[in-house]
C-alpha positions in Angstrom: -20.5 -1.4 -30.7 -17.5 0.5 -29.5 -16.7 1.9 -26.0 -13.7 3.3 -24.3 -12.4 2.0 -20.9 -12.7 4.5 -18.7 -10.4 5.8 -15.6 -12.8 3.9 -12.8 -11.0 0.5 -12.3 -14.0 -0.9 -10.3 -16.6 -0.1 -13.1 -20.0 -2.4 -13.5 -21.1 -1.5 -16.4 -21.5 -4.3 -18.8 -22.0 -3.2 -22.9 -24.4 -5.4 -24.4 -25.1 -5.7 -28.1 -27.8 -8.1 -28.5 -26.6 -9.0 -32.5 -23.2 -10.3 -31.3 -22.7 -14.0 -30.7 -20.4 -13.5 -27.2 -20.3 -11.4 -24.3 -17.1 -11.2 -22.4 -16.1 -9.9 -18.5 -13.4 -10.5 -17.0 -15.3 -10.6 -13.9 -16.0 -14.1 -12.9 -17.6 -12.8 -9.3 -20.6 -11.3 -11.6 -21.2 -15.4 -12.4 -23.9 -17.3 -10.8 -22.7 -20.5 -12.6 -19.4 -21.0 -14.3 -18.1 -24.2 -16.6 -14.2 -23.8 -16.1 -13.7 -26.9 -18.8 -14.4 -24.6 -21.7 -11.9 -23.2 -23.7 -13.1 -21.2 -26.8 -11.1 -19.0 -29.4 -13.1 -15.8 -30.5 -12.2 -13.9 -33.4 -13.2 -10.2 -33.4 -14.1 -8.7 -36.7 -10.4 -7.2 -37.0 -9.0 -11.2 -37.2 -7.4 -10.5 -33.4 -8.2 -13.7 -31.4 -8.4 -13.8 -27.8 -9.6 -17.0 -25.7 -12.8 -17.2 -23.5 -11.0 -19.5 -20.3 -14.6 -20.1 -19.1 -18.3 -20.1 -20.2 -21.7 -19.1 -17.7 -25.1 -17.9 -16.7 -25.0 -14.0 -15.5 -28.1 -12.6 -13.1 -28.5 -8.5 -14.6 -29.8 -6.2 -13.1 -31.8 -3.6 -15.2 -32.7 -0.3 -14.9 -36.3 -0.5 -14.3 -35.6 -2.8 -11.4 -35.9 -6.1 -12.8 -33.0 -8.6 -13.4 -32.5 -11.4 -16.3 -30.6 -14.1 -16.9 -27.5 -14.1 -19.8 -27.5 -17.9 -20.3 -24.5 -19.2 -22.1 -24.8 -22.3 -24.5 -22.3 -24.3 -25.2 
């Protein structure tokens, strides 16, 4: 999945592709628990690297009203 960074600096939207093995924000106020002691390297399919500073559990909200839970494993 691609998507361009719009103008809106405040944007929450999150893209979610449910076939990938990470999803990444840099928003760590949209965390409900957050493990600062991991340190992961993720290599996108291009061979760039970037590194994941923490790893958590994220609360969405969904459009039909509902929310669920983004669990991170370790």
């Amino acid at each position: 999945m691609a998507t361009i960074k719009g103008d809106e600096e405040n944007n929450d939207e999150w893209y979610l592709d449910i076939g990938c093995s990470n999803h990444m924000t840099c928003k760590n106020s949209w965390f409900y628990e957050l493990d600062d002691s991991v340190n992961r390297k993720i290599r996108f399919a291009d061979n760039s690297i970037v590194c994941a500073k923490c790893i958590g559990n994220v609360m969405i909200h969904i459009k039909d009203g509902n929310k669920s839970c983004i669990s991170a494993s370790h």
